[in-house]
C-alpha positions in Angstrom: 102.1 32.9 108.6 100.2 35.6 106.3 97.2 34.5 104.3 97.3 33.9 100.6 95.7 37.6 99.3 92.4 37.4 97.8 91.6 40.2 96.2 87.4 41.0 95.6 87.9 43.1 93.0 83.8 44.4 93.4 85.3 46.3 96.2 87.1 48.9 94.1 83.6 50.3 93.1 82.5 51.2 97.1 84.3 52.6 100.0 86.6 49.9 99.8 88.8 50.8 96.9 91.8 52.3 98.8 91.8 49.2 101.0 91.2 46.9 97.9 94.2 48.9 96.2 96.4 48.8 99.1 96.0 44.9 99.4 96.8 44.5 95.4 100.0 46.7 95.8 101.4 44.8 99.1 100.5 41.3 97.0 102.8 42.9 94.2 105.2 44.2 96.2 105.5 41.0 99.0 104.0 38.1 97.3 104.4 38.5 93.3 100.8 36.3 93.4 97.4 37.1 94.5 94.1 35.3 93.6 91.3 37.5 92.0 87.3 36.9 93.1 84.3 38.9 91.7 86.8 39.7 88.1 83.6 40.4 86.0 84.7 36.6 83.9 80.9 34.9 84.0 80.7 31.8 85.9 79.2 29.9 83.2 81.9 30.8 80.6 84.5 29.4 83.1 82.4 26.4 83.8 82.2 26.3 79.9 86.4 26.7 79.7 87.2 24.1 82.1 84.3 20.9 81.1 85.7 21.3 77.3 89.3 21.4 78.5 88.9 18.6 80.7 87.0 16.7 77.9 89.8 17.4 75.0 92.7 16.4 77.1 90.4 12.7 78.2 89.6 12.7 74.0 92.6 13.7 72.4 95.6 13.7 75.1 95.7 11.8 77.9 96.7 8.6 75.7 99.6 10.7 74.3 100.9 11.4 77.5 100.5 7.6 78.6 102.5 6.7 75.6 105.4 8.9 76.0 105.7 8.3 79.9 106.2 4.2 78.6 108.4 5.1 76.0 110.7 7.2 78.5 110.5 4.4 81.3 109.5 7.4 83.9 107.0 4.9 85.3 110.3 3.2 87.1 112.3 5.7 87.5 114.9 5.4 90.9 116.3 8.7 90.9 114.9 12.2 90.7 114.3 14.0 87.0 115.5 17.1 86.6 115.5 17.9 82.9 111.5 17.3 82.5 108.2 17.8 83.4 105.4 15.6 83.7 102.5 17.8 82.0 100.6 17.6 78.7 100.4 21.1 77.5 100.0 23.1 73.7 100.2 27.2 73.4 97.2 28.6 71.9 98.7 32.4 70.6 95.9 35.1 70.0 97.9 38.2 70.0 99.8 39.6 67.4 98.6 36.6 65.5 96.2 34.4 66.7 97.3 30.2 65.8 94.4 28.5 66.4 93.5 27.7 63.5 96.3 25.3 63.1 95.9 23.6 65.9 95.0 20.3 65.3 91.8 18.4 66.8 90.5 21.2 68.3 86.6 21.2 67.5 84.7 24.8 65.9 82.5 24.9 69.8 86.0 24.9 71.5 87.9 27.1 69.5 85.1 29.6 69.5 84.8 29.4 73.8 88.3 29.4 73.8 88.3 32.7 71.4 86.0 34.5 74.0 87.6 33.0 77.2 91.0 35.0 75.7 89.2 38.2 74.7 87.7 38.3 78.7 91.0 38.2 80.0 92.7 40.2 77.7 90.6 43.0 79.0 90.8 41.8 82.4 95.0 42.0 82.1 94.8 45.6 80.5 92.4 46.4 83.9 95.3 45.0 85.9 97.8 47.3 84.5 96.4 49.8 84.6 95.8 49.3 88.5 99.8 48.5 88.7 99.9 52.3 87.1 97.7 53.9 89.7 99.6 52.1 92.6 102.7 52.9 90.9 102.0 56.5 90.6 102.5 55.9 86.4 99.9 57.6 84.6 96.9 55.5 83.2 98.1 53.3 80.1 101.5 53.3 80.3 102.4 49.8 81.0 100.0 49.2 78.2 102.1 51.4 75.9 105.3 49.7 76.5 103.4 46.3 76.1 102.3 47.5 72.8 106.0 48.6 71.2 105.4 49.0 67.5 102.5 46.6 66.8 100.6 44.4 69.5 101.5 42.5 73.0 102.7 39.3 72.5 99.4 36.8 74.3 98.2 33.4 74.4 97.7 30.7 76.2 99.2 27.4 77.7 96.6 24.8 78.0 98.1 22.3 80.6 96.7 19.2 82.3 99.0 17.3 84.9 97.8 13.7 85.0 98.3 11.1 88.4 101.8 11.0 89.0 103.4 7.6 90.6 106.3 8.9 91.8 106.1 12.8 92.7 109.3 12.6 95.3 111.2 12.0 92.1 109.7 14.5 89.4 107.9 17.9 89.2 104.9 18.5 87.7 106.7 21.7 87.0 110.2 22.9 87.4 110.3 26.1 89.8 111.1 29.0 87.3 109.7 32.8 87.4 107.5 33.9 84.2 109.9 35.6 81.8 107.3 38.0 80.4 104.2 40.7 81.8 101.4 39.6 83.9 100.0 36.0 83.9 96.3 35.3 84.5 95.9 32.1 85.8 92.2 29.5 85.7 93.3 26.6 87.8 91.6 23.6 88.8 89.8 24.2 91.9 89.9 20.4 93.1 93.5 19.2 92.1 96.0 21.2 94.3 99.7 21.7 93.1 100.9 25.2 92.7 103.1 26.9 95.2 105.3 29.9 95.0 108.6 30.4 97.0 108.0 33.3 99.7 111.0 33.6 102.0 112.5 30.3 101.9 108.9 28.7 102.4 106.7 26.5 99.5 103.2 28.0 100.0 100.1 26.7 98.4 98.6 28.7 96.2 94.5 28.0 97.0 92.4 26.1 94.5 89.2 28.3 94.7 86.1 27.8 92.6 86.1 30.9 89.8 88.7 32.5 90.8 91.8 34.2 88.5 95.1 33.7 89.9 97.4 36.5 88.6 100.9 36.4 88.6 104.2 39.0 87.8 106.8 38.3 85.2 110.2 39.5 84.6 109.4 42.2 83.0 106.8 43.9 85.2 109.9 43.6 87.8 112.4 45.5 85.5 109.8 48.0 84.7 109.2 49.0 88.5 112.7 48.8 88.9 111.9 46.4 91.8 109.0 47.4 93.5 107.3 44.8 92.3 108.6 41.5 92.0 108.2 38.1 90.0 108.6 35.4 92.1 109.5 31.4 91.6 106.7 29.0 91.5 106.5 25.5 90.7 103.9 22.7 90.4 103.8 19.3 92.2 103.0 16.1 90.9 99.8 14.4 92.6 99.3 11.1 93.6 95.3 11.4 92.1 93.5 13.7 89.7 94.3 15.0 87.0 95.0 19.2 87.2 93.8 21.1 85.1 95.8 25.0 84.3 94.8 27.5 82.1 97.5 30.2 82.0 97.1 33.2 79.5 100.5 35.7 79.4 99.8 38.7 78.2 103.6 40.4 77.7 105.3 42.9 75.6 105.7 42.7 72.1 108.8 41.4 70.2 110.4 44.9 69.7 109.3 46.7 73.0 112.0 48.4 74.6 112.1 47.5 78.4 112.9 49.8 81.2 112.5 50.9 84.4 109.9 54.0 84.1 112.0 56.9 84.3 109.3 58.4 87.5 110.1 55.5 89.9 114.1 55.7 88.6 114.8 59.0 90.4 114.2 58.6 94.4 116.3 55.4 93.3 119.3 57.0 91.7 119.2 59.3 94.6 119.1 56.5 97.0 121.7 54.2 95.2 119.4 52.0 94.7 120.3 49.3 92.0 118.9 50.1 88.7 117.8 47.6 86.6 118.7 47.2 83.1 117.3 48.6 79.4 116.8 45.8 76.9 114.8 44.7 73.9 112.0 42.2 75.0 112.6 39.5 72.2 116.3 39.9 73.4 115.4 38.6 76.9 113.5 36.0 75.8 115.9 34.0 73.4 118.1 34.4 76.6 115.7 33.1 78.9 114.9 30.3 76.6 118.1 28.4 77.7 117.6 29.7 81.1 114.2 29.4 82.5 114.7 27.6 85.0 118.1 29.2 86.5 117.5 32.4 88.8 116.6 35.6 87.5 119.2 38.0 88.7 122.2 36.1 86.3 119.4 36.4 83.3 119.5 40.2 84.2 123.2 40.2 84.1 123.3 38.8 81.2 120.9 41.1 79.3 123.1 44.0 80.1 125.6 42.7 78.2 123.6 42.1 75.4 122.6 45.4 75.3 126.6 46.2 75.3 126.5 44.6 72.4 127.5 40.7 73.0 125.5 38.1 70.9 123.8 35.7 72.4 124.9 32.7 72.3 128.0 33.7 73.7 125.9 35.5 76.7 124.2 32.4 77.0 127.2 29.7 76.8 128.9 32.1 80.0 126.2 30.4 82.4 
């Protein structure tokens, strides 16, 4: 079996960089995941991130979450859930418009760390991108551009904690699904295990390592490449002990970006008949994938053709 990829991205600054690149395109192209060491993110800021996170989900969550699992009965439940997950989560949006200021019980020290936290991966995303160009053959920026549409990517963050779960044959922490949007940037407890991704027809574990980034593709990265790269399904499962902590920051394309695959990697592909994915509005795709997150990709690509052809969509929608 191959090894997770680990990518040190120190390396691109030696002799390494044309290894270090070729490792981050065959995790793109093969895996859809690969786990980042040496990103430039301080160690103390993370430290910082994930003591404060852990703290205001003990303070100011974890008896929510104990209330609504009694309310729900999930405690005694005798078959498996598939309509829920058992996490305690809230969105934290910085880009157009950042939201955290209505966010309740959310102390001035935290917002600020988590203000800071958000602006080091923001730049760390845009890096990424523009790696995926230079891989890609695209020229620098341009998956930044289409990102941008007519204002600002759409970014923020889910804040997620996934408590002791008694029964974890029976429900998942987190339904399996691929990420609708661009490129996901992932702080994950390093303790509590529970991510995997679907490779082949195998589960694998995606590593809990101390200070590490996990970065995963969307949808739209897939469309974009028209294939080369691809998002993949993933899922979390529910522990027996600990509670895991996930801090996953999306940075995607704005409402109104027009998605496409980039005219340079279309034309070998026309050539070789290749399937061509489709054009599409990006706030389009994602009222769709709202009803459909967690059904495969390829009908939600289907679909969005049609869309474009000029079908609403909740007819779209109501046809799967």
């Amino acid at each position: 079996m191959e090894s997770f990829p680990i990518i040190n991205l120190e390396k691109l600054n030696g002799e390494e960089r044309e290894a270090t690149m070729a490792k981050i395109h065959d995790a793109c192209a093969n895996w859809g995941f690969f786990e980042l060491v040496n990103h430039g993110i301080p160690h103390d800021v993370m430290d910082n991130v994930e003591r404060m996170n852990k703290e205001h989900y003990k303070n100011r969550m974890e008896q929510r979450f104990k209330e609504l699992v009694a309310s729900k009965g999930l405690e005694n439940v005798s078959t498996e859930i598939k309509d829920m997950d058992w996490e305690s989560t809230f969105y934290l949006r910085h880009l157009p418009d950042s939201n955290m200021s209505e966010i309740p019980d959310l102390d001035h020290q935290y917002r600020n760390l988590m203000k800071d936290f958000a602006k080091r991966l923001e730049k760390l995303a845009e890096e990424l991108l523009d790696l995926l160009c230079e891989n890609l053959g695209l020229e620098k920026g341009y998956l930044k551009k289409v990102f941008y549409g007519g204002k600002a990517p759409n970014y923020g963050t889910k804040v997620s904690n996934y408590p002791p779960c008694p029964k974890p044959d029976l429900i998942k922490g987190l339904r399996a699904h691929t990420d609708a949007g661009g490129i996901i940037l992932l702080f994950q407890d390093d303790k509590v295990s529970g991510l995997q991704l679907l490779k082949g027809d195998q589960w694998i574990d995606v590593p809990p390592m101390r200070h590490s980034i996990v970065v995963n593709l969307g949808d739209q990265l897939e469309v974009i490449t028209n294939g080369r790269y691809k998002s993949v399904l993933h899922r979390v499962v529910a522990q027996t002990d600990g509670t895991r902590m996930s801090i996953a920051s999306f940075y995607n394309p704005s409402n109104d970006a027009v998605i496409f695959p980039a005219p340079s990697l279309v034309e070998k592909d026309v050539e070789e008949h290749k399937q061509i994915y489709p054009k599409f509005v990006f706030d389009d795709y994602m009222k769709l994938y709202a009803g459909l997150k967690f059904e495969p990709k390829e009908p939600r690509f289907e679909a969005i053709k049609n869309v474009g052809n000029g079908l609403t969509l909740g007819s779209v929608a109501a046809a799967y």
